[in-house]
N, C-alpha and C positions, 0 to 999 in steps of 0.2 A: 562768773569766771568762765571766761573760755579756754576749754583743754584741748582743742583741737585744730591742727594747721591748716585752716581751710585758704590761706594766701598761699603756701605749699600746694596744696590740690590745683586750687583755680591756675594755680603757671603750669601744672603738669596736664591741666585741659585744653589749652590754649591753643586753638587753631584744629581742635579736634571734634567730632562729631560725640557726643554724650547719651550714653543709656544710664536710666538713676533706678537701680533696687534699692527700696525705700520703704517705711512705714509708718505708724503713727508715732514712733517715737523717734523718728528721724531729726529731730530737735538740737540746733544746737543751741545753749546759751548764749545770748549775746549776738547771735547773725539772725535767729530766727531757722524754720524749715530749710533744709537743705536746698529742698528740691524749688524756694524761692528763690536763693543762690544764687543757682545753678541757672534759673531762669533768664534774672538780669544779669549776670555775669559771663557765661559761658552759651556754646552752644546743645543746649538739651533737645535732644532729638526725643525721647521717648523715656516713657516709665512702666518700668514694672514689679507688679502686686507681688505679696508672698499670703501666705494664709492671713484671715482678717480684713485685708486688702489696702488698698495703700495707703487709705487716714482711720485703720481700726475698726472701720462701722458695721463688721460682721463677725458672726461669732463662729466658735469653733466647728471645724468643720464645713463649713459652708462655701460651696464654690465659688472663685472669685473671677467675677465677669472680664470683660476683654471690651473699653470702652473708651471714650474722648474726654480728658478735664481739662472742662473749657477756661479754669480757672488760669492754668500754670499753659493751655495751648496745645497740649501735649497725649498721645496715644496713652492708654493705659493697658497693659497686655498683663494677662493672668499670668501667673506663676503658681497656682494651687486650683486644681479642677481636674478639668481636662488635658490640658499643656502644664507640664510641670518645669520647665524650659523655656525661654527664650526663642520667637520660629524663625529658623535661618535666614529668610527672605528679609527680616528687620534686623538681623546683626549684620548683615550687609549692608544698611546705611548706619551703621554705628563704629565709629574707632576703639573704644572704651569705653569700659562698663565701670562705672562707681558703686560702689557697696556700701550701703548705712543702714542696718539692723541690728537691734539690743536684744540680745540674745538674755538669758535668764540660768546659765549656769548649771543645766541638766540634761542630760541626753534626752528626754521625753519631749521634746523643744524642737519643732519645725522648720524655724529658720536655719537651721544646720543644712538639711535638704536644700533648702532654697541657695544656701552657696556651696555645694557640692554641685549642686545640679548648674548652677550657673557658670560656676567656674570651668567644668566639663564642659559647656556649650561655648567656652570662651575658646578653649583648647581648640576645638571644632572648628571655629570659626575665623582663629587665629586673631582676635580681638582680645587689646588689652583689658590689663583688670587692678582696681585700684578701689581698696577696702580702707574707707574710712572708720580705724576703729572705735570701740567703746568700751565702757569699765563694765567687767565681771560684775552684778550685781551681789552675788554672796563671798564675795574677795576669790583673787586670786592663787590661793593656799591651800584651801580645805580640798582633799581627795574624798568621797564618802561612796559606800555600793560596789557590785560587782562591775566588772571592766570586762565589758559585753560591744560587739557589733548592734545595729538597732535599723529599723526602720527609715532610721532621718540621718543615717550617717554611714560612709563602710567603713570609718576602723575603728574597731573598739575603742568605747569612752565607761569610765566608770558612769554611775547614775550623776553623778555630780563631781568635775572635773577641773574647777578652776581654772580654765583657761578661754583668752578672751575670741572674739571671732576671726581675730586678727591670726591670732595666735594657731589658729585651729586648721587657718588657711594654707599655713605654713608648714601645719604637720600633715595637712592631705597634701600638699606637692609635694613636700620632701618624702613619704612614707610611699605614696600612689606616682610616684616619678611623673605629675604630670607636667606636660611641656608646656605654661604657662608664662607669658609677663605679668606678676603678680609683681602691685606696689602696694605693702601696708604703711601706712601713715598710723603711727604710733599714739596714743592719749599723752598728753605732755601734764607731766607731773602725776599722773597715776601709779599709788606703788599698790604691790600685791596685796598686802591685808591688809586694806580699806575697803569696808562696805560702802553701797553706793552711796548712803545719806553719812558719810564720811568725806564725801569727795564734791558737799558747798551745788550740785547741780540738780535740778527738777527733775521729780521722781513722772515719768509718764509713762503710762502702763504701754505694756510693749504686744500685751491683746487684750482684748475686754477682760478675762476672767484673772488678770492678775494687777487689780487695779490700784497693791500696795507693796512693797517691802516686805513686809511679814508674810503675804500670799505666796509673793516668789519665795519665800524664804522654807514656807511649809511645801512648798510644790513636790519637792522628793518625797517627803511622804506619803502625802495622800494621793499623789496621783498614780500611785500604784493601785487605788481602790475604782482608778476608772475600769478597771479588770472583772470587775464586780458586781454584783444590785446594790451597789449601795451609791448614794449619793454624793458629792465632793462637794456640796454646796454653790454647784453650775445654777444660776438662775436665781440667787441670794444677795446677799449686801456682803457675805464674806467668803467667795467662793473660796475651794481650795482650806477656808481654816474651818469650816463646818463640815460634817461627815454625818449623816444617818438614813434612817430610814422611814417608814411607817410601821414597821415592825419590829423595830431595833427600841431596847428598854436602854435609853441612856443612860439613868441612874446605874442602872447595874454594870453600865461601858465605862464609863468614867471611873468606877470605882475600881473593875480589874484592871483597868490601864493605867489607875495612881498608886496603885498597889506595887506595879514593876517598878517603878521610880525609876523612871525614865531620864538621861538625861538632858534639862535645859526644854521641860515642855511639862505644862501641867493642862489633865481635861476636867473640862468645867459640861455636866448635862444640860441639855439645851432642845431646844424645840426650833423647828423653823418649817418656812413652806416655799419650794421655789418657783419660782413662775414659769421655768419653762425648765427642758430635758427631763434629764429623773423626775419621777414623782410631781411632775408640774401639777399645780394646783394641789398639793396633798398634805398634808401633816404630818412631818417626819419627826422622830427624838433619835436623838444620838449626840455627840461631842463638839465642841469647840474647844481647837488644841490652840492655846498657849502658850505664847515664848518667856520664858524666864531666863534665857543665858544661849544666846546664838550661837556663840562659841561652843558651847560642848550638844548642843542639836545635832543629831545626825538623821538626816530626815531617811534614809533607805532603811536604818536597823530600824526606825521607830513604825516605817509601813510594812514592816514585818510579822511587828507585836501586834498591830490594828489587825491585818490580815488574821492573825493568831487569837486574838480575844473574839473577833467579829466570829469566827467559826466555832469555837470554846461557849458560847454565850447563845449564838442561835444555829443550830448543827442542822437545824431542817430547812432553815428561811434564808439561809441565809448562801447565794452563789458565786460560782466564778466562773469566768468567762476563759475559757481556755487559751484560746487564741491570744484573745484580749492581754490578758495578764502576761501569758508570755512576753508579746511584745513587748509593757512595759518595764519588764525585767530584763528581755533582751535575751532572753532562755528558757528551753523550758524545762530545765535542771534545779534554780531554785524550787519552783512549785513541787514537781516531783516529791524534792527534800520533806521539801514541807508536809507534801501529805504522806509520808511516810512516818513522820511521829517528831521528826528532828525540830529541837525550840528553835526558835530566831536567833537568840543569841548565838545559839551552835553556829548555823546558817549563815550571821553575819560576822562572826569570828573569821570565819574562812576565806573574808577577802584578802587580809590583809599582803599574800604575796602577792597576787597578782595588782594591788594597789601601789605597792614599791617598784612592780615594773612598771607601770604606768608613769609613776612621780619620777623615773630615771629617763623613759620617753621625751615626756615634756618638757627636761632640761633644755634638749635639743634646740627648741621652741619658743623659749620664753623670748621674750620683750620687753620685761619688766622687772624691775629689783623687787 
């Protein structure tokens, strides 16, 4: 099934010079890579990377070179390293910039950077801008976390905010008054609460480490624990749903974490070893979280309780990364709370207004029933 007006796009290319930010899940059903498209159909002048790099083949973190794919013809210019941008001297042989990124439905998510910062260069450079969108992987509905500014975006997003990149493009120019030609090209037929493998189209991992539904699904969770020593299961068969340590006793983590009866997630103790980051080469025990019921998941309150038991359980082994963790809270107001005595539940009770100002925001915004 194809949900995307790529005959709409290619007449709105027509006669113009083409930049393609793009990545490995740049995929559409039924055309094949965009950035094939764009090749035999249009004039594609250049491409460029976001984190991972343009077909995936790096992992997190890792700078993405500035190089020739001989395949498609065409320059490949970083967007994650050095240059986090677009360099002026190449948007002046370009008319417009096309946007194809599958974003994953969490502020902890890089590609938000990549069109903030692209978009802003677009401003600059007075070159248009045309976001072909994609479906919200964890539906377009659920609000979940504090609604915090972050690293990879400047206006406050909860941790997980149901809105697509389309969507998001719209509330940085209308919120950030910037003086953009922004065209979003809508998903046709996409409504709000459908998950992705709801919506008939191939799941491809949008980075190496989340290379399932369920992964993105646990992402607000545990990737609060990249704040930590503890492992997220980077360098495993199930990144992101495994979590521990070398010194972490899973039996006894599983057991205070089934005890809270957690909504729509049960831990099973588990052993694993990851080949590379944390503990490469080591032997770690700790959890493997479980989905029983997606719908009542709330992945922020649930890396709360993690954060909460992982310190209750091993008080001397166990760390946080200050800085770190901030960021991925987006403050460093929860933590505080937290080591001050306050439970998670308290902690995560307390989003709830600033959650309804956020759901009355996005009205604004939406594009989708």
């Amino acid at each position: 099934m194809n949900m995307w007006p790529v005959e709409e796009l290619l007449s709105l290319l027509r006669g113009r010079r083409v930049g393609l930010i793009s990545g490995p899940a740049g995929w559409i059903d039924g055309c094949g890579y965009l950035s094939e498209v764009l090749r035999e159909r249009a004039n594609l002048v250049a491409l460029f990377a976001p984190e991972h790099g343009f077909w995936g083949e790096l992992q997190a973190g890792v700078p993405v070179p500035t190089y020739r794919d001989e395949r498609l013809g065409c320059p490949v210019y970083s967007l994650y390293g050095k240059h986090k941008v677009p360099p002026p001297e190449v948007l002046a042989e370009v008319d417009v910039l096309v946007f194809h990124l599958q974003d994953v439905t969490c502020r902890n998510y890089t590609y938000k950077t990549t069109l903030e910062h692209t978009l802003r260069a677009a401003v600059a450079a007075g070159v248009s801008f045309i976001l072909l969108d994609r479906p919200t992987p964890l539906n377009g509905v659920t609000v979940q976390g504090n609604v915090a500014p972050s690293v990879f975006f400047s206006q406050p997003l909860p941790l997980r905010y149901g809105l697509t990149l389309g969507e998001l493009a719209l509330l940085l120019k209308g919120e950030d008054r910037l003086e953009v030609d922004l065209t979003v090209l809508p998903v046709k037929g996409w409504r709000r609460e459908q998950w992705y493998d709801e919506t008939g189209l191939l799941w491809i991992a949008p980075s190496p480490n989340l290379p399932t539904l369920t992964a993105a699904t646990l992402f607000p969770a545990t990737v609060i624990l990249e704040g930590t020593n503890f492992s997220v299961g980077r360098g495993t068969t199930r990144p992101f749903e495994l979590i521990g340590a070398p010194w972490c006793d899973g039996f006894r983590l599983a057991t205070e974490l089934n005890r809270r009866h957690l909504p729509g997630v049960l831990f099973r103790p588990c052993y694993f070893q990851p080949t590379f980051d944390k503990y490469a080469g080591e032997v770690c025990s700790g959890v493997q979280l479980h989905l029983t019921d997606r719908e009542t998941f709330d992945g922020p309150r649930v890396g709360l309780h993690l954060l909460d038991a992982l310190r209750r359980l091993h008080p001397t082994t166990f760390e946080m990364h200050s800085t770190r963790l901030d960021a991925c809270l987006g403050t460093d107001e929860i933590r505080r709370r937290w080591e001050a005595g306050e439970p998670p539940e308290v902690i995560a009770g307390s989003w709830g207004e600033e959650q309804r100002a956020f759901e009355e925001l996005r009205e604004k915004y939406r594009l989708y029933a």
